[in-house]
Backbone bond lengths (Angstrom), bond angles and torsions (degrees), N, CA, C in turn:
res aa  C-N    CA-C-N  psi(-1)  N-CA   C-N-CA  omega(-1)  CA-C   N-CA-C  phi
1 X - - - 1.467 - - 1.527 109.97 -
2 X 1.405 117.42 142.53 1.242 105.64 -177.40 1.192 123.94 -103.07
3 X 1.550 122.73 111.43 1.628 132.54 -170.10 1.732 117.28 -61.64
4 X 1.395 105.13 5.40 1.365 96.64 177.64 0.981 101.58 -85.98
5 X 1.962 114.99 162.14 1.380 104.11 -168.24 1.111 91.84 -110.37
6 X 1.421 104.00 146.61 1.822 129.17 176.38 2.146 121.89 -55.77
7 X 1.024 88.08 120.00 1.977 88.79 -176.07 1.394 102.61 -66.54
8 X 1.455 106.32 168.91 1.883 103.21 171.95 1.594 98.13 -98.85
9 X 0.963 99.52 174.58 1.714 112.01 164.40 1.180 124.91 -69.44
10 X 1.379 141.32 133.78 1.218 113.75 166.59 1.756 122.44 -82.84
11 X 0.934 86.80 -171.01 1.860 100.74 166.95 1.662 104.44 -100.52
12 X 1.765 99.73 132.63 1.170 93.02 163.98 1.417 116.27 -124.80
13 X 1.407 127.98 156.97 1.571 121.08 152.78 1.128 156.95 -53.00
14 X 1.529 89.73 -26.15 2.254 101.25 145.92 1.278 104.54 -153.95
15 X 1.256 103.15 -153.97 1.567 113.66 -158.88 1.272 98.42 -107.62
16 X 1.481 127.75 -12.99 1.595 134.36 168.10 1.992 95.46 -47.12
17 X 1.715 73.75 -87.41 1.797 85.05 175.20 1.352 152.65 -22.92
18 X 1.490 91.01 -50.48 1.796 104.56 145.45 1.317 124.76 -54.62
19 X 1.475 111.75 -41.96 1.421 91.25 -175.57 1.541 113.27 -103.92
20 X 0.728 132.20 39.27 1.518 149.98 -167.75 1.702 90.89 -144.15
21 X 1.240 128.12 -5.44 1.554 122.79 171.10 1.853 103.64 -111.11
22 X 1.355 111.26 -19.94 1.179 115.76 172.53 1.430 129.97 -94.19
23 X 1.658 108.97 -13.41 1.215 131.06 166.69 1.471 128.11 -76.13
24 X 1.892 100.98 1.07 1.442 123.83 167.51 1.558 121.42 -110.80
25 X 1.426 93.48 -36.21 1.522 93.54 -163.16 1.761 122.82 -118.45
26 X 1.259 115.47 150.09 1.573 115.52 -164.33 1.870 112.94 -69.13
27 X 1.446 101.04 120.39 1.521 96.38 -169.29 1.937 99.42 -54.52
28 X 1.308 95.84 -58.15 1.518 124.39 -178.16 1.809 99.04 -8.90
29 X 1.450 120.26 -55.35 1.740 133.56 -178.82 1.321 92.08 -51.71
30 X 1.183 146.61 -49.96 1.563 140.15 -127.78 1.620 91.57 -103.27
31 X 1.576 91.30 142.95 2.059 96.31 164.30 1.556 85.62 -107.22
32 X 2.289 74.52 148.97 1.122 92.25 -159.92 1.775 109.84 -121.27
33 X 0.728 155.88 152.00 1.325 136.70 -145.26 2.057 103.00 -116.46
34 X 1.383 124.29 106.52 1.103 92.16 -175.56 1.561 134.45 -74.40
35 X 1.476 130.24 162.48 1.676 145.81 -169.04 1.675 96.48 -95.99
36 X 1.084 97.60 145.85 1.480 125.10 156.63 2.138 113.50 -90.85
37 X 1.390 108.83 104.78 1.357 116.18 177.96 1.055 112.55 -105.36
38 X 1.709 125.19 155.63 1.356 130.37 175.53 1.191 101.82 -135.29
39 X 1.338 147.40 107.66 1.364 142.95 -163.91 1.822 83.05 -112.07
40 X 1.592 101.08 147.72 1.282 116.43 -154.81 1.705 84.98 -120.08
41 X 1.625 109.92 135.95 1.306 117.42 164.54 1.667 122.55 -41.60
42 X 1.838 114.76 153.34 1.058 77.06 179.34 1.775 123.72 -106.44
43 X 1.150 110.09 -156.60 1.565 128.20 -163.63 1.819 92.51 -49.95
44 X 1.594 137.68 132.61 1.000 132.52 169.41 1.673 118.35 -84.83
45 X 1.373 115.39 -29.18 1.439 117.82 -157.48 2.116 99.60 -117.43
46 X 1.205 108.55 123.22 1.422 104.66 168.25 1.667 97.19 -89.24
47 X 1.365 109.71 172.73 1.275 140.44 -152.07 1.541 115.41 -133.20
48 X 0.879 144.43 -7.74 1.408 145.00 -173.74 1.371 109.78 -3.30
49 X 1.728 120.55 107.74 1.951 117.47 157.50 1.447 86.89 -124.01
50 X 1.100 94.27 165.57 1.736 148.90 171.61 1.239 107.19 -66.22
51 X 1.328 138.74 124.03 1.928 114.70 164.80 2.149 63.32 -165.90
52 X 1.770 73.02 151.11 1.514 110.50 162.65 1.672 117.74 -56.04
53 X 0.876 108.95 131.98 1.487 116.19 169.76 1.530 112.28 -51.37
54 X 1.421 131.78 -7.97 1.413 118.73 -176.15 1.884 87.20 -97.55
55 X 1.403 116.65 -40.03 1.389 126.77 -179.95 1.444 119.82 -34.07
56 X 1.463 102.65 -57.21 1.367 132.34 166.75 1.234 104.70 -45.84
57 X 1.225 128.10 -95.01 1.553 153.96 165.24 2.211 105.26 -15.88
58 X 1.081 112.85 -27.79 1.524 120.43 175.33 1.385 109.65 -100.78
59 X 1.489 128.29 -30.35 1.108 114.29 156.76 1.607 130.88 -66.56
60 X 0.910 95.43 -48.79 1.884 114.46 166.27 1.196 109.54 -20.29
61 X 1.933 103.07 -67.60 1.419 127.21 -165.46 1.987 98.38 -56.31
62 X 1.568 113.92 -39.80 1.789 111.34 -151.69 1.704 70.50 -81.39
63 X 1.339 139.97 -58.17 1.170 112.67 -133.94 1.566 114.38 -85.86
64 X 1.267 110.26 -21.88 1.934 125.34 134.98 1.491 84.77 -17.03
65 X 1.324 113.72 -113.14 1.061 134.11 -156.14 1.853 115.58 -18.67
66 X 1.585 119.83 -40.61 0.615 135.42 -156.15 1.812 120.51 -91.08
67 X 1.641 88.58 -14.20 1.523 108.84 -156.94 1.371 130.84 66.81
68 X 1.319 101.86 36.53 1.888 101.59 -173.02 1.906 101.26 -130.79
69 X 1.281 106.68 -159.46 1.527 122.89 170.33 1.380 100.32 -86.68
70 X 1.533 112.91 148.98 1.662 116.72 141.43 1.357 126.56 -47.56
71 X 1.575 103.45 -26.18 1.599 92.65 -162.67 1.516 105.81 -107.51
72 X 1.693 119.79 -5.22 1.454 143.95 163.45 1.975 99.79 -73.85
73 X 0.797 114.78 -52.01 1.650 111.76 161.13 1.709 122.60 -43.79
74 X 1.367 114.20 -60.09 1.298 129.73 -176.62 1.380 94.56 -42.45
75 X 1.785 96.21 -79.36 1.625 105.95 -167.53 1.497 109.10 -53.23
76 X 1.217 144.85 -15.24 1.129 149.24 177.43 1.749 103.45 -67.21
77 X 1.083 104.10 -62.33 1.620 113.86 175.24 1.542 102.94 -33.29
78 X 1.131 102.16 -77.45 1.502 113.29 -159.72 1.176 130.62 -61.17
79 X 1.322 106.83 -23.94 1.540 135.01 166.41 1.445 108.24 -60.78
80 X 1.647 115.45 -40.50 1.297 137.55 -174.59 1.910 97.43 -55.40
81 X 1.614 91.39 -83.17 1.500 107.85 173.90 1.781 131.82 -24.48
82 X 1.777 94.47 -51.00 1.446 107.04 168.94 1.582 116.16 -59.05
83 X 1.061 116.27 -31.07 1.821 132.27 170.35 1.019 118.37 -67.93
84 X 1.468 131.35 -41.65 0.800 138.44 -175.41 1.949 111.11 -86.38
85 X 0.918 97.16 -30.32 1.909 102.12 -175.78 1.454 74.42 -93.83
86 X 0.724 170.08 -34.11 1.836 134.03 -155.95 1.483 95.08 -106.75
87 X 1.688 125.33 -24.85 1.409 103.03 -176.04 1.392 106.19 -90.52
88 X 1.798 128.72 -2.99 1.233 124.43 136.62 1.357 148.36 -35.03
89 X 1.286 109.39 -43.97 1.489 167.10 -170.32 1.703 94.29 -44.78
């Protein structure tokens, strides 16, 4: 066990900073406080659409962009849409 004693975290001012403070230093030193998780079953029903290969290929590219899945994007959309028409509704 290791008797050194553990640092706190600091506070930072954005999320640049943090990670440009974590891109130096060993998480492993730091106490860490434990979380309460609920991981949610998963998705029961697939979905199969149609979209163009450039369609495909532009979603890919945003959700790259985004740090997620293509297909965590999609369902994101639509989920969006369904919210939006029913709180229209």
């Amino acid at each position: 066990m290791d008797t050194q004693k553990k640092k706190h975290i600091p506070d930072f001012e954005s999320y640049e900073e943090e990670a440009g403070y974590w891109g130096t230093h060993d998480s492993t030193k730091f106490e860490w406080e434990p979380i309460k998780m609920t991981v949610s079953r998963p998705l029961k029903v697939t979905y199969a659409i149609r979209l163009e290969p450039q369609t495909v290929e532009k979603i890919r590219e945003i959700a790259a962009n985004m740090g997620i899945g293509p297909t965590t994007l999609a369902r994101m959309w639509i989920l969006e849409k369904l919210h939006e028409h029913t709180a229209s509704a």
